[in-house]
Backbone and ligand atoms as CSV (ligand in chain L), in Angstrom:
chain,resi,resn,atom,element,x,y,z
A,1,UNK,N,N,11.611,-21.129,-6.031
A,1,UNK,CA,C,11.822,-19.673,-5.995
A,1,UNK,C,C,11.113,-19.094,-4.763
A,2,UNK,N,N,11.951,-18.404,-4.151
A,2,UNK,CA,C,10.965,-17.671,-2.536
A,2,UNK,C,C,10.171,-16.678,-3.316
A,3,UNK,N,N,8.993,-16.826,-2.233
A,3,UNK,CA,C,7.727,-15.843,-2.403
A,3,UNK,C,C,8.390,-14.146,-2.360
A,4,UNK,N,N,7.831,-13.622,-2.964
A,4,UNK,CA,C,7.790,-11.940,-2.504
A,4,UNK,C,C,7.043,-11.326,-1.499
A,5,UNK,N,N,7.744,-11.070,-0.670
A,5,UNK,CA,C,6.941,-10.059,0.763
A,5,UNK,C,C,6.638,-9.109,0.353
A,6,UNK,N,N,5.318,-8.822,0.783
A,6,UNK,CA,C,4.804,-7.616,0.611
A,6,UNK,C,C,4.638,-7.081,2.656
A,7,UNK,N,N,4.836,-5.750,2.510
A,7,UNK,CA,C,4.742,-5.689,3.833
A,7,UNK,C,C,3.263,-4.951,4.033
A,8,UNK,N,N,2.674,-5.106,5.065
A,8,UNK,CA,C,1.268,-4.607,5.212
A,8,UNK,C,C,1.208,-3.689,6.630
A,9,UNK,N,N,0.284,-2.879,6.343
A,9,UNK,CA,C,0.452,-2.379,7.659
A,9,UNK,C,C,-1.288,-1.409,7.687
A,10,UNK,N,N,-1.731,-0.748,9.062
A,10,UNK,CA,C,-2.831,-0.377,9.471
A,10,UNK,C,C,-3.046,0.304,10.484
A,11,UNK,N,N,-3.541,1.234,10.992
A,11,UNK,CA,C,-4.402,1.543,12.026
A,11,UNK,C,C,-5.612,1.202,12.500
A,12,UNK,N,N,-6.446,1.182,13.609
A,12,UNK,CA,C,-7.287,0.380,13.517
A,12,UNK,C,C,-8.759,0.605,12.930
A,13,UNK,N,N,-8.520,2.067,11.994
A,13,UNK,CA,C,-9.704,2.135,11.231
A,13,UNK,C,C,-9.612,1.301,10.088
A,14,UNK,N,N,-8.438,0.493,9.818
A,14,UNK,CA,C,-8.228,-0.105,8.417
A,14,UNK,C,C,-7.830,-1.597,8.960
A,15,UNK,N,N,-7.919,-1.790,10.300
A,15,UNK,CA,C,-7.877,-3.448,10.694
A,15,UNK,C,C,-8.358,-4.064,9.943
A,16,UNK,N,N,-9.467,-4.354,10.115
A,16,UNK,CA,C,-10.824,-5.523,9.367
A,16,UNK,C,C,-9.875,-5.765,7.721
A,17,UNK,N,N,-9.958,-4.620,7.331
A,17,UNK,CA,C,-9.724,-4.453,5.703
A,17,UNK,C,C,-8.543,-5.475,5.612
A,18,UNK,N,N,-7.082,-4.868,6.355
A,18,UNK,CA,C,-5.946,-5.277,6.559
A,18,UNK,C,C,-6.016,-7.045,6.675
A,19,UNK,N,N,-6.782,-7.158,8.027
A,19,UNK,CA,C,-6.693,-8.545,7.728
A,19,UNK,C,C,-7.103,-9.187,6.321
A,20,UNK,N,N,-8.794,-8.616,5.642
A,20,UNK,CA,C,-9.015,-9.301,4.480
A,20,UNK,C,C,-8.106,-9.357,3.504
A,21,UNK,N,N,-6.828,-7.921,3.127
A,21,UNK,CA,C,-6.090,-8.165,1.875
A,21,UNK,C,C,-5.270,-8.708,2.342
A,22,UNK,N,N,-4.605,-8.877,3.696
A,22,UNK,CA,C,-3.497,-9.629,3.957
A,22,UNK,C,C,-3.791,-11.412,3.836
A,23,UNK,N,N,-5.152,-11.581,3.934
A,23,UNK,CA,C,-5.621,-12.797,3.251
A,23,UNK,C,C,-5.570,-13.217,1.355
A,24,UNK,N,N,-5.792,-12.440,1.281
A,24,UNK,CA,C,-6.026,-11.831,-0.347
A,24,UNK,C,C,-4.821,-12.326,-0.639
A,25,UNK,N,N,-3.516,-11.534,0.097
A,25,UNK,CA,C,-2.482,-11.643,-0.578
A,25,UNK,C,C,-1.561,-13.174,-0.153
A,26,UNK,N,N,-1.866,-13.391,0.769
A,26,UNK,CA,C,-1.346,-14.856,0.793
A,26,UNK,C,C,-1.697,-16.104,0.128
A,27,UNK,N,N,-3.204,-15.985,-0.617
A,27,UNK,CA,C,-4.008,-16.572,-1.272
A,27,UNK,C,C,-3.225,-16.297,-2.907
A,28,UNK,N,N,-3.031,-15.470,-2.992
A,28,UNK,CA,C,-2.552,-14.938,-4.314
A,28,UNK,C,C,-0.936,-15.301,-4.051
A,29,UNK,N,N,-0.087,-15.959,-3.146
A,29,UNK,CA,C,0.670,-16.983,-3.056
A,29,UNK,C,C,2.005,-15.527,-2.958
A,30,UNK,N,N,1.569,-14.770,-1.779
A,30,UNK,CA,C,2.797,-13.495,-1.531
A,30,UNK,C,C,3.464,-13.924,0.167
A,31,UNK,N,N,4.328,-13.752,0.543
A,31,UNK,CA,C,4.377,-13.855,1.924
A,31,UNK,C,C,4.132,-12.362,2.489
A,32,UNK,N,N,3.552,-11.942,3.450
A,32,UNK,CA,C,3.005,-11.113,3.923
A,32,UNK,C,C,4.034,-10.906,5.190
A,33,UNK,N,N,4.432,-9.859,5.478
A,33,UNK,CA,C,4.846,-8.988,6.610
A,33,UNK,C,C,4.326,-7.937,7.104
A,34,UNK,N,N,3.314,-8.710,8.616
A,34,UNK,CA,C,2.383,-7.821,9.026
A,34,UNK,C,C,3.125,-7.063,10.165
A,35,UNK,N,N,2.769,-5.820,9.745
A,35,UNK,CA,C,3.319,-4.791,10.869
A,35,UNK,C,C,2.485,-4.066,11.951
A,36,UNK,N,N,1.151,-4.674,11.993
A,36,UNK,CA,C,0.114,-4.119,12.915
A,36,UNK,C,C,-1.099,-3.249,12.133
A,37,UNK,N,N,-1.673,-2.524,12.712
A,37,UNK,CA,C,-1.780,-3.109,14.322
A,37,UNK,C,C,-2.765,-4.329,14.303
A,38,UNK,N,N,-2.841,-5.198,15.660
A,38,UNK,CA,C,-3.070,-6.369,15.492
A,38,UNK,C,C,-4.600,-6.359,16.148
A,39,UNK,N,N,-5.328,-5.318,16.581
A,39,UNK,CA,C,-6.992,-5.315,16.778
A,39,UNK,C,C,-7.444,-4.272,16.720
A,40,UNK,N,N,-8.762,-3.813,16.968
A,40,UNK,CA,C,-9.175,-2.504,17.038
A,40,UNK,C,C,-9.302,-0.874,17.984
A,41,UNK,N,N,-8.091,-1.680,18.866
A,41,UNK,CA,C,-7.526,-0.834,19.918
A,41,UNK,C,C,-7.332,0.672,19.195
A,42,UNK,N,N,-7.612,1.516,19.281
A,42,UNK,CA,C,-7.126,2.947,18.943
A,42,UNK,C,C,-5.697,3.175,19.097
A,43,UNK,N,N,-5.142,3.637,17.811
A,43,UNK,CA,C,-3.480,3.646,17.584
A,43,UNK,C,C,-3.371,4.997,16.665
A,44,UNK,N,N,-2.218,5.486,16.310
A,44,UNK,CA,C,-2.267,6.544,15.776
A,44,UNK,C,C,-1.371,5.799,14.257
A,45,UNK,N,N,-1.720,6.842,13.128
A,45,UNK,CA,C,-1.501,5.870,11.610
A,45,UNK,C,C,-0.082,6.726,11.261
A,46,UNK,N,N,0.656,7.515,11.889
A,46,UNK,CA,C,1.921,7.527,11.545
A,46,UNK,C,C,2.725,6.695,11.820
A,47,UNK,N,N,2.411,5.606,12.988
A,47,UNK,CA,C,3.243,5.121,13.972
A,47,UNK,C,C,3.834,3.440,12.720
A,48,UNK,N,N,2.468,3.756,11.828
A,48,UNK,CA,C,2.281,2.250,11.095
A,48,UNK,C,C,2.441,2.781,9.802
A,49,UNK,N,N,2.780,3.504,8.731
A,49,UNK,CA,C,3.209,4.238,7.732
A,49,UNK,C,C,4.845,4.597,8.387
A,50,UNK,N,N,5.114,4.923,9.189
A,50,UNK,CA,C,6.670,4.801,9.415
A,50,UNK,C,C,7.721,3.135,9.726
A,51,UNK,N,N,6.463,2.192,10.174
A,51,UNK,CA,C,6.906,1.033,10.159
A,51,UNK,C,C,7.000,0.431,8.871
A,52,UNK,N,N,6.574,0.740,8.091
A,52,UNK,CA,C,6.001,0.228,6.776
A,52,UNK,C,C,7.493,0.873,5.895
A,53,UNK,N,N,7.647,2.140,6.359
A,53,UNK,CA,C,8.526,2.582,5.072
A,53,UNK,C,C,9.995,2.204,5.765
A,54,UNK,N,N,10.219,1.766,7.211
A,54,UNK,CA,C,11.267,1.210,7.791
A,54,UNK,C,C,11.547,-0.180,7.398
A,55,UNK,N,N,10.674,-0.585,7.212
A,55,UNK,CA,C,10.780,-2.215,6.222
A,55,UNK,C,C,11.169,-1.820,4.996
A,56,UNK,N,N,11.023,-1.259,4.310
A,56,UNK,CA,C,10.824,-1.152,2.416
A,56,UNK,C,C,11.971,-0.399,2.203
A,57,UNK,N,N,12.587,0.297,3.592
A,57,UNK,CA,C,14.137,1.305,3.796
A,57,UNK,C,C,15.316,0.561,2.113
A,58,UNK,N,N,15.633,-0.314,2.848
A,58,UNK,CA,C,16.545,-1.088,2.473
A,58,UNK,C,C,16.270,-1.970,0.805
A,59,UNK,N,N,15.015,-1.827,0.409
A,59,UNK,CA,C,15.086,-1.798,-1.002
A,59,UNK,C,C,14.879,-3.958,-1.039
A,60,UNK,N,N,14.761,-4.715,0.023
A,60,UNK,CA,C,14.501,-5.744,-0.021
A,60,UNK,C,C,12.919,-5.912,-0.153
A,61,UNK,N,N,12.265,-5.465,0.261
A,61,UNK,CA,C,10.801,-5.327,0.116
A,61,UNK,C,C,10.291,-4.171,-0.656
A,62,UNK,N,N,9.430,-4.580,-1.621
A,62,UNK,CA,C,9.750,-3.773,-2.763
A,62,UNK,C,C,8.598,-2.805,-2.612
A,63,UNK,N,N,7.401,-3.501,-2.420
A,63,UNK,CA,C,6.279,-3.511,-2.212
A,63,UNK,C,C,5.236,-3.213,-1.031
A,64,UNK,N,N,4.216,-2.275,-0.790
A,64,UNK,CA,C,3.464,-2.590,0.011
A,64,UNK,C,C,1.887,-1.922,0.511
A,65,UNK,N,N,1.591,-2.140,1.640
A,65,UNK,CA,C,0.151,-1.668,1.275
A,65,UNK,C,C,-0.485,-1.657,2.833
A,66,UNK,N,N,-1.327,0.043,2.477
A,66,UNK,CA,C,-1.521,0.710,3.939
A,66,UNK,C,C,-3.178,0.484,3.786
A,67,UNK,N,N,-3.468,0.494,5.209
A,67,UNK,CA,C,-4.863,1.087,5.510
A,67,UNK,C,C,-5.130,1.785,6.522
A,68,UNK,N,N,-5.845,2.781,6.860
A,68,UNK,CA,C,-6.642,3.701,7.471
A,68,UNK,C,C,-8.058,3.692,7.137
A,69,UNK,N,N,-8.699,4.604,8.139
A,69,UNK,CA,C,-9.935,4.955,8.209
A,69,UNK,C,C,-10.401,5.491,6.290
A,70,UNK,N,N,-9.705,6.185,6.326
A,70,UNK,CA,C,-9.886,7.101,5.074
A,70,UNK,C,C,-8.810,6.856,3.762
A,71,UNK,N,N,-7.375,6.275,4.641
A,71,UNK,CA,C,-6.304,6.234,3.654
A,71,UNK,C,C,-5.731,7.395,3.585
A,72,UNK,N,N,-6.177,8.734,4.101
A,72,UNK,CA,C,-5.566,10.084,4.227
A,72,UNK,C,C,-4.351,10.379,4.827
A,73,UNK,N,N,-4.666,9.856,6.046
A,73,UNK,CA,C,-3.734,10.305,7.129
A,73,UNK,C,C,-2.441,9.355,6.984
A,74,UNK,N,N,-3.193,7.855,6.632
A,74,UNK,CA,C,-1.855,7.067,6.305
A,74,UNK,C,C,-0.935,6.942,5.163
A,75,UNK,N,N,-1.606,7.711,4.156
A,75,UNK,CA,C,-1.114,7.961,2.530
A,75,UNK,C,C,0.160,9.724,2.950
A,76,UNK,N,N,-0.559,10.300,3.540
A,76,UNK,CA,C,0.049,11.229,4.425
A,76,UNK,C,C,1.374,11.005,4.907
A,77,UNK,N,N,1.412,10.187,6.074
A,77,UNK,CA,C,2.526,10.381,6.878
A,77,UNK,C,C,3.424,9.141,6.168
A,78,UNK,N,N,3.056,8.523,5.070
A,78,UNK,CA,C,4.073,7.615,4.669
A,78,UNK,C,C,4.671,8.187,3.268
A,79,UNK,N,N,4.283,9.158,3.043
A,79,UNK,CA,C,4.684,10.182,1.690
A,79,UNK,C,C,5.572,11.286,1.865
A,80,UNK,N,N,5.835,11.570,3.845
A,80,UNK,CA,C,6.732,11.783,3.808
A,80,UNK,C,C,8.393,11.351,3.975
A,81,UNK,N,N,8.067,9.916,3.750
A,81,UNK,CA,C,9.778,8.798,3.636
A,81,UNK,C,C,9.973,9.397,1.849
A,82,UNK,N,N,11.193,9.288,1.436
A,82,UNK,CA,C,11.849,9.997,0.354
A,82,UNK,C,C,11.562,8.575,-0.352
A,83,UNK,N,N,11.415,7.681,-0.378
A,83,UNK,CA,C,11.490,6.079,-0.816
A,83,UNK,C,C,10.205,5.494,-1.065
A,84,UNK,N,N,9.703,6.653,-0.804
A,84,UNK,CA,C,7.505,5.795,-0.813
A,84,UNK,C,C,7.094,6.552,-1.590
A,85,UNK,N,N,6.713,5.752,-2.604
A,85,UNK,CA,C,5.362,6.970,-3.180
A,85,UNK,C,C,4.097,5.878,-3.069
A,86,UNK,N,N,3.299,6.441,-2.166
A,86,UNK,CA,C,2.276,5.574,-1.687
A,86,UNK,C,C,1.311,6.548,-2.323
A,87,UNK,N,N,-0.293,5.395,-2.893
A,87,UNK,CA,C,-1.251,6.095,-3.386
A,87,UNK,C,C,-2.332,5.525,-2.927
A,88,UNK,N,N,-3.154,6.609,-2.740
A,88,UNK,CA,C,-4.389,6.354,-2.251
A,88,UNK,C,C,-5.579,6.143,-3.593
A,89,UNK,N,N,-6.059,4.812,-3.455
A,89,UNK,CA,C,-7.106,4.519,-4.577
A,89,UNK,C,C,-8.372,4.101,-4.392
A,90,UNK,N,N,-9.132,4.337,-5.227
A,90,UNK,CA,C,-10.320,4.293,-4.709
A,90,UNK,C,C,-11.034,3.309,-5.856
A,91,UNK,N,N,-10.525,3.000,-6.916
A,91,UNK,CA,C,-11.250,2.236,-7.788
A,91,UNK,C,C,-10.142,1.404,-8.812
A,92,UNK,N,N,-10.802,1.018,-9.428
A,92,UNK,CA,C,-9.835,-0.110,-10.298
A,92,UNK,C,C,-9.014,0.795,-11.211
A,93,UNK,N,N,-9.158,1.878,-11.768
A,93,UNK,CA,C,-8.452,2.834,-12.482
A,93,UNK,C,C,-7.482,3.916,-11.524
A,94,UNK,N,N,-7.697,4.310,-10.272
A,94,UNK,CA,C,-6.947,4.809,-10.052
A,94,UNK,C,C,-5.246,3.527,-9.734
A,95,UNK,N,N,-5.990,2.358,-9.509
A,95,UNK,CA,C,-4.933,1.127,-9.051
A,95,UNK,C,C,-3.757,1.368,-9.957
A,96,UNK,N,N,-5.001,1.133,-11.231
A,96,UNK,CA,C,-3.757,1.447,-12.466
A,96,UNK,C,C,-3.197,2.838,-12.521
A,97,UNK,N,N,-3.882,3.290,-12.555
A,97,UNK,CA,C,-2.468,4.415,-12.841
A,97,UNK,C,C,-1.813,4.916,-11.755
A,98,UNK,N,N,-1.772,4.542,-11.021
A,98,UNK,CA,C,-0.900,4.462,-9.954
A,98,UNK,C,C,0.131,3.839,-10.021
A,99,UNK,N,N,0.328,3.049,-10.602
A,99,UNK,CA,C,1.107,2.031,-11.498
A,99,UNK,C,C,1.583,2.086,-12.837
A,100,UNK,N,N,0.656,2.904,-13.491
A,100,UNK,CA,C,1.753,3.671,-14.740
A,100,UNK,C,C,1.850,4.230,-14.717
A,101,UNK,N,N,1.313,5.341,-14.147
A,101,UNK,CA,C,2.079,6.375,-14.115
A,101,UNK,C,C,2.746,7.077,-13.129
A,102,UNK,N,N,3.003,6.204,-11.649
A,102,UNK,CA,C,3.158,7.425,-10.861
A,102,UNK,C,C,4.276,5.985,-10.080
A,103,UNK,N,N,4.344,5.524,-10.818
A,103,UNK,CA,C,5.177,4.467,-10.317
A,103,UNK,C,C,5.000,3.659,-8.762
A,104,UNK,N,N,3.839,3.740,-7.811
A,104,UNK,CA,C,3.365,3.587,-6.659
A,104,UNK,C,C,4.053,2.375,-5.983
A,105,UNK,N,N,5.198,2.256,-5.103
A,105,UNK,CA,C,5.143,1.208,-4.190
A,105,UNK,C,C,4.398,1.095,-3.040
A,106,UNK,N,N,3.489,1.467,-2.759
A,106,UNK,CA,C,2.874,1.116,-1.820
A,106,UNK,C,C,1.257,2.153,-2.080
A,107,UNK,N,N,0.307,0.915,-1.778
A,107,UNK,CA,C,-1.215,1.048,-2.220
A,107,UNK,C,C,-2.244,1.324,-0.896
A,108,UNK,N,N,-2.639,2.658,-0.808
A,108,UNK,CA,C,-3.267,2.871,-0.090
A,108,UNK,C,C,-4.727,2.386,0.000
A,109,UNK,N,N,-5.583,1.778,1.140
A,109,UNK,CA,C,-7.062,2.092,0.883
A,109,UNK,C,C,-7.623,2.610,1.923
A,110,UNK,N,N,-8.367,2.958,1.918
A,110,UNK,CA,C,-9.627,3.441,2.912
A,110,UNK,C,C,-10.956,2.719,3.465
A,111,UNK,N,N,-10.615,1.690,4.696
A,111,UNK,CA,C,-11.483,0.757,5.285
A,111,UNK,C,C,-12.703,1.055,5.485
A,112,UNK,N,N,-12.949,2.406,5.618
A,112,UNK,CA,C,-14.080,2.606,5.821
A,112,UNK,C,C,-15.054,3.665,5.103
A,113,UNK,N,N,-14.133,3.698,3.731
A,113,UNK,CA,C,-14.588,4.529,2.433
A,113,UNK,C,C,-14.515,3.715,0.949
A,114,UNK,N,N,-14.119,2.512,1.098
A,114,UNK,CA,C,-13.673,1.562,-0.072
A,114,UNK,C,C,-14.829,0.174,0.480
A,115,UNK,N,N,-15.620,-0.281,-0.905
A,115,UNK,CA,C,-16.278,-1.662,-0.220
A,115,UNK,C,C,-14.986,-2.906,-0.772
A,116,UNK,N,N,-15.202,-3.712,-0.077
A,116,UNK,CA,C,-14.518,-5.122,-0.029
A,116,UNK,C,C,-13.426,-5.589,-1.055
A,117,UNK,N,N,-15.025,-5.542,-2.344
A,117,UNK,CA,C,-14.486,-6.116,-3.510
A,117,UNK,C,C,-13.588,-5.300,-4.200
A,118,UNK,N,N,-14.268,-4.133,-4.444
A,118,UNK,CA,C,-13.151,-3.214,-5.083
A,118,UNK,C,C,-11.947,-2.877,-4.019
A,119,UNK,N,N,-12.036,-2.976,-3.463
A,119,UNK,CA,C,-10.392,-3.131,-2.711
A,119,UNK,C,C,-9.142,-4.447,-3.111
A,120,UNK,N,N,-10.136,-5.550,-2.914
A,120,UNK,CA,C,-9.283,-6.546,-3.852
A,120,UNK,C,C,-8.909,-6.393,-4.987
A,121,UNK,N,N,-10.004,-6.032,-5.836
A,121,UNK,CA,C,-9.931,-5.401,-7.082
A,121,UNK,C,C,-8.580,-4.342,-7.384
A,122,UNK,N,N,-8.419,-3.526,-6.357
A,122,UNK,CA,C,-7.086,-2.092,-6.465
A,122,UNK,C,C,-6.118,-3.096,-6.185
A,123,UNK,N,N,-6.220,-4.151,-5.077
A,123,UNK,CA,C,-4.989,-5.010,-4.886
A,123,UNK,C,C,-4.307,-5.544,-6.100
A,124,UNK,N,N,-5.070,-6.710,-6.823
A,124,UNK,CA,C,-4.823,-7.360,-7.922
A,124,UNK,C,C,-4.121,-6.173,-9.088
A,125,UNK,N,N,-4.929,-5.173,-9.263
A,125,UNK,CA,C,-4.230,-3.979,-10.551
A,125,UNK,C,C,-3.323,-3.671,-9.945
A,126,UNK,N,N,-2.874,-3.299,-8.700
A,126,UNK,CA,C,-2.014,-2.785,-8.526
A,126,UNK,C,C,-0.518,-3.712,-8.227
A,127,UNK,N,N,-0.670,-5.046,-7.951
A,127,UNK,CA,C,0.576,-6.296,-8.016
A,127,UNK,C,C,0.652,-6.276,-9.650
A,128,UNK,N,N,-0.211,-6.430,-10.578
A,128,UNK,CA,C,0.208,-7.017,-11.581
A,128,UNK,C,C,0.093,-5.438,-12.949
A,129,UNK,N,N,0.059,-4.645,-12.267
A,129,UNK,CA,C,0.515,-3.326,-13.302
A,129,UNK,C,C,1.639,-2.792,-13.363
A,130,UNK,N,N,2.565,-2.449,-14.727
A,130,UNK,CA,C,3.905,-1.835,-14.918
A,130,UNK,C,C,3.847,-0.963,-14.778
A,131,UNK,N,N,5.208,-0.079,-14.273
A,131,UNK,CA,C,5.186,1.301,-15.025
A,131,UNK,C,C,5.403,1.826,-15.871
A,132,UNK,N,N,4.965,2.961,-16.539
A,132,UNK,CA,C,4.925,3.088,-17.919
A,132,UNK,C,C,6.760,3.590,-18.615
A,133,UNK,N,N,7.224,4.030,-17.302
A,133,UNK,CA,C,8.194,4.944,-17.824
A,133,UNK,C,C,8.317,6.213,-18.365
A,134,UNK,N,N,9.107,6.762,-19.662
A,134,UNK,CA,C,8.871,7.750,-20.621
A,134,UNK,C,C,8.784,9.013,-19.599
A,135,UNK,N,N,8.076,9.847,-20.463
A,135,UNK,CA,C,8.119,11.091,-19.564
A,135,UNK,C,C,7.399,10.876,-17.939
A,136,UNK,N,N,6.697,10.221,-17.515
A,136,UNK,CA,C,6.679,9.452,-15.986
A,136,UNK,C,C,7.935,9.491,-15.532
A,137,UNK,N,N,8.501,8.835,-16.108
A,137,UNK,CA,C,10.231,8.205,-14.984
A,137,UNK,C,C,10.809,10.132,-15.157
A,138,UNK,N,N,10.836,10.946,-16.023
A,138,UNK,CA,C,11.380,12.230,-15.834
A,138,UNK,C,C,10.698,13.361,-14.300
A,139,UNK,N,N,9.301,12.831,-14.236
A,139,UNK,CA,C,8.368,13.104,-13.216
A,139,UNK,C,C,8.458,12.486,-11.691
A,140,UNK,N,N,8.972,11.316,-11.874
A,140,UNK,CA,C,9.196,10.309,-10.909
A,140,UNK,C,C,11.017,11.080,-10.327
A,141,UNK,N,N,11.912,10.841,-11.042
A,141,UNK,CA,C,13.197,11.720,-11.033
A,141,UNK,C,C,13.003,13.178,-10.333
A,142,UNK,N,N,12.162,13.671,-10.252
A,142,UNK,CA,C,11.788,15.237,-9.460
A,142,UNK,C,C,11.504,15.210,-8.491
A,143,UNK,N,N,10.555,14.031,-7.795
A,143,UNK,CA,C,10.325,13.715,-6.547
A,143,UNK,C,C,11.350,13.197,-5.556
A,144,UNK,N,N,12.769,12.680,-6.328
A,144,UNK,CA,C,13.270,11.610,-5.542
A,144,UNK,C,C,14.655,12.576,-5.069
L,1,LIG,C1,C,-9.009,7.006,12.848
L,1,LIG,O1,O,-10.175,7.260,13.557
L,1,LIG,C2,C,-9.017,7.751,11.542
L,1,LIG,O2,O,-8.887,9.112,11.741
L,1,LIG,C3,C,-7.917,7.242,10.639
L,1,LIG,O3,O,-8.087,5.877,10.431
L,1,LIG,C4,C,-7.833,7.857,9.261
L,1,LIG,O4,O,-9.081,7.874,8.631
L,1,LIG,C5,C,-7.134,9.153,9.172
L,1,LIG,O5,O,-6.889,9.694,8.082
């Protein structure tokens, strides 16, 4: 059975991070589609939240996961594609409910506001959490 791509993407306040979950996630046996940026060169985080939701366009990649400095700016400019509901999390509970309730394809963090572990930590809840449905999916239906 082929792996599931997850596509990844960053600015270079969320490099470092990027590389660690994009490790994370290949370890956890995902194929990864890295979309940049590829060092700590100064880049701007729309440029990589629009690459991200240009991959996931087409509904083959289901999945995916941003970083920034803060997760603001990149939770931001990728929330405005009609096809993303990207969330910015900060702990093992927001992972989840981001995932039940708000139906999240794509998991924001903040490289330089999130430590290590609990970032893996939002990774893991957030691959292996459902959505709940029910009055959610009526909430989810308003956005789209
Ligand atoms: C880049 O310096 C920084 O502004 C960016 O990574 C992010 O935090 C913006 O929201």
């Amino acid at each position: 059975m082929p792996k599931e791509v997850i596509a990844i993407a960053s600015d270079h306040g969320g490099f470092e991070f990027k590389e660690i979950l994009k490790n994370e996630l290949e370890t956890l046996g995902f194929d990864v589609n890295d979309l940049g940026c590829h060092d700590e060169s100064s880049v701007d985080y729309p440029d990589y939240a629009d690459a991200l939701a240009d991959v996931m366009r087409d509904g083959v990649i289901k999945r995916g996961v941003l970083v920034c400095g803060s997760g603001i700016g990149i939770s931001i400019a990728a929330n405005r594609h009609a096809h993303i509901r990207a969330a910015l999390v900060h702990d093992g509970l927001t992972a989840r409910l981001s995932r039940e309730h708000n139906d999240a394809n794509v998991l924001v963090l903040g490289g330089r506001t999130t430590g290590v572990e609990v970032a893996k930590d939002c990774l893991k809840i957030f691959l292996n959490t459902g959505f709940e449905g029910g009055r959610h999916q009526n909430r989810i239906n308003k956005m789209s």
